[in-house]
N, C-alpha and C positions, 0 to 999 in steps of 0.2 A: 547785674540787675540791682542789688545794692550798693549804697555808696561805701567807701571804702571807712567814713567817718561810723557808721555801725559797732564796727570792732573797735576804735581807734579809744572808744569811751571804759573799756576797760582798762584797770589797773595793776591786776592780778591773773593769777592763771585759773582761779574759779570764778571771777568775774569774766574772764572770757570764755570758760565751759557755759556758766548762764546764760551770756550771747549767743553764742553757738548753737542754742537748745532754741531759744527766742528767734532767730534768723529761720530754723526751720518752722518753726511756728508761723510766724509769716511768709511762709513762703507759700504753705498751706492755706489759709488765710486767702493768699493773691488769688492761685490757682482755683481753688474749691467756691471763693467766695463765701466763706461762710465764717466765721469766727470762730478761735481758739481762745485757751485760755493758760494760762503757764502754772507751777507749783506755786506755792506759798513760798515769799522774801518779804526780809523786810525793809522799811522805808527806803533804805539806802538804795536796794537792787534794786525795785521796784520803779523810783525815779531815775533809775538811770537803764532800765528797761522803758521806760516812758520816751525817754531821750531819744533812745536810740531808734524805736518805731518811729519816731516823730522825721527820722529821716527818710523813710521809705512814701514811696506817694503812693496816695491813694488806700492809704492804712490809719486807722486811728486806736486809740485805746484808753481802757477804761480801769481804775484802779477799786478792789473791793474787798473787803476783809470781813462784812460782815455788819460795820458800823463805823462811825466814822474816824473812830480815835485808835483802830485798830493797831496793832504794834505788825501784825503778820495780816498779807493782804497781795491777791494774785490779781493776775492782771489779765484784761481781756483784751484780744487782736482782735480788730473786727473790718471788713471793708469799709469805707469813710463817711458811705450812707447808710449802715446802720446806723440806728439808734441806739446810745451805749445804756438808754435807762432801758429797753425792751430786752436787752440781750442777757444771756445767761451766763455769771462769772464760775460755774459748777462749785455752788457753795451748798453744804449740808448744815443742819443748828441738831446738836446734840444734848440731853438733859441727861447727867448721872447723878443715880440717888442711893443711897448706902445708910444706915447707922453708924455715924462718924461719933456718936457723944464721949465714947470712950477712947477714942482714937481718930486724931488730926492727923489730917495728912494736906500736904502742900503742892504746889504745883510740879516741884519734882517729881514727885509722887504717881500723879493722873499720868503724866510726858513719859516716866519710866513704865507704866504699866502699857501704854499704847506701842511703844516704841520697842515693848515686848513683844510684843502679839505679830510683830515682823514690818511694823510700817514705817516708812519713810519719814522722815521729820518734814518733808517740804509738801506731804500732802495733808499737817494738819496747821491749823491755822493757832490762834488766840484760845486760850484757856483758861476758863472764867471761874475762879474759884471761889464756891461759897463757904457755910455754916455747915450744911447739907448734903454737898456734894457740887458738882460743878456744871459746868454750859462749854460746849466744843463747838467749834468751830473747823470743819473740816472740809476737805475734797469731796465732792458728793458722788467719785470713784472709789470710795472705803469706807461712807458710811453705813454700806449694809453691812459690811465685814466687823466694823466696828462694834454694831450694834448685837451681834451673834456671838461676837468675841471675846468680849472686855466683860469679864464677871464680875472681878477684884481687883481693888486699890488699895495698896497697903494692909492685904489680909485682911481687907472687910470687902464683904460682898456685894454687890450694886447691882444694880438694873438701869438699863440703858434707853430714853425714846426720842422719837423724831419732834423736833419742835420749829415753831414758825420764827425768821427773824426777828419778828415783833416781841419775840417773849423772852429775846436776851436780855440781860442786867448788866450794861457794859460797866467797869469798875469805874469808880473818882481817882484818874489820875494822880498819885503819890509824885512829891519831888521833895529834894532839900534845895532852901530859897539858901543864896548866896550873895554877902555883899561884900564887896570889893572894893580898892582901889588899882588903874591901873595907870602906869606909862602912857601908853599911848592905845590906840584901838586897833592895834593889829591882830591877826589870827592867832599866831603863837604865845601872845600875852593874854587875851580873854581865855582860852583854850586850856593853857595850863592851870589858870585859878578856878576854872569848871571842870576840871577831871582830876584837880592835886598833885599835877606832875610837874617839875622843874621845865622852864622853859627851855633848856637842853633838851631833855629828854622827849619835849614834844617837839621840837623840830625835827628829831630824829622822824618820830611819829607821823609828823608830815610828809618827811620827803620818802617814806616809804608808802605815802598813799593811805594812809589810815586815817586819816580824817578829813570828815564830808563835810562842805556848808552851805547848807540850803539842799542837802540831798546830794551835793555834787563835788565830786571829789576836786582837792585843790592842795595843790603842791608849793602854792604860795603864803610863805609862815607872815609874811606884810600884808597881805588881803585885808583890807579896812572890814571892820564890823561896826552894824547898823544896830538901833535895836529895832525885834522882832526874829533876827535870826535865827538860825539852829544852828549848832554843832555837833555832830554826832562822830562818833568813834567806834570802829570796830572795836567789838569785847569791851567795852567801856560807857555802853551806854548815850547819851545826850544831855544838849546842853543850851536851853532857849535863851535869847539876850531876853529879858525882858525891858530890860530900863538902861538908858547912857543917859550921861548928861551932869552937869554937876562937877565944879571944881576945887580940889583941896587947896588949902594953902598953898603947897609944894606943886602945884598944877598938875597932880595926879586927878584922872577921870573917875568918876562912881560909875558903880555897875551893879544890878540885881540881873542876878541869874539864878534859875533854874532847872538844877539838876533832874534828870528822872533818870530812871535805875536801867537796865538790860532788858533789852526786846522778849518778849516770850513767845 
């Protein structure tokens, strides 16, 4: 019933449990006519959950985290006519409020205290931390439990309520701007001066499948880079081209890139 190319797009052994998990989701989906939706991944799975739906007919899908710039963001199966803006990705918007003046606490913090209370990491999304207290993003399968459960953060005590997406505060994406010179515009050379690894060592990193461009995994450390790109990295965060162009003396290429930190 599905094409054999479905699976073929994983890399790993838990990028093919996430398949796995996805293929019955669509399977459901086919049969029921009705739309699913998967856990919370981020950009990497997600696009390459996109992918792989994209091979089944008469399936489409819709990515949502919440907002647009989201780091964690699930995805929805839906038969090909629905409409992916009417359908529901089961997203909850959580508001925590506490007396923090005397005691900061961090996104560690919020992540360790939920993931106390016995929940899965893949059923909560983005976690928006403020002054105050923070904004969740979550499975709207745990936001009641969430809401009954979660007293304390960091030994201060909070109250928890349901809010509309309209009343997130999504953050100003943080990066460190990077300028460079390089060789030439392959994957392995922009890669290494955006994540500070020896071009050895990110080879290595390629050809085990850890590094995505454009979302999509690529085992090719010569892949020409554009600007606009992404590179991202498991455990290592991303890496946007922003700018090529520009010749040194030495015929080495300029490059502004932009680092941003680890998914949350």
């Amino acid at each position: 019933m599905f094409p054999d190319k479905f699976l073929s797009l994983a890399v790993n052994r838990e990028d093919k449990e996430t398949l796995a998990r996805v293929l019955d989701l669509a399977e459901v989906a086919k049969q029921s006519h009705r739309p699913q939706v998967t856990d919370f991944y981020d950009p990497c799975r997600c696009a390459m959950i996109a992918r792989a739906v994209g091979y089944i007919p008469d399936l489409a899908v819709a990515v949502d985290g919440g907002y647009p710039a989201a780091e964690r963001s699930r995805v929805l199966i839906s038969p090909d006519y629905v409409d992916p803006g009417n359908a529901d990705a089961g997203l909850d918007f959580l508001d925590v409020r506490g007396n923090f003046r005397f005691k900061t606490v961090t996104h560690r913090d919020y992540l360790g205290a939920l993931l106390g209370l016995g929940l899965r990491r893949e059923k909560l999304g983005d976690i928006l931390v403020g002054e105050n207290g923070a904004q969740l993003i979550v499975a709207a399968e745990v936001a009641g439990f969430i809401k009954v459960g979660l007293t304390g953060v960091g030994r201060v005590r909070v109250t928890v309520q349901e809010i509309s997406r309209a009343a997130l505060k999504p953050p100003v994406r943080d990066y460190r701007e990077i300028k460079v010179t390089v060789q030439s515009l392959r994957l392995d050379a922009v890669a290494s001066c955006g994540f500070g690894l020896s071009r050895t060592k990110m080879a290595r990193e390629i050809a085990a499948g850890k590094i995505y461009l454009n979302w999509r995994p690529c085992l090719n450390p010569s892949a020409p880079i554009r600007s606009g790109d992404m590179i991202s990295a498991r455990g290592r965060g991303r890496v946007a081209v922003e700018q090529t162009g520009g010749q040194t003396k030495k015929g080495r290429t300029n490059l502004l890139l932009h680092r941003y930190g680890l998914a949350r």
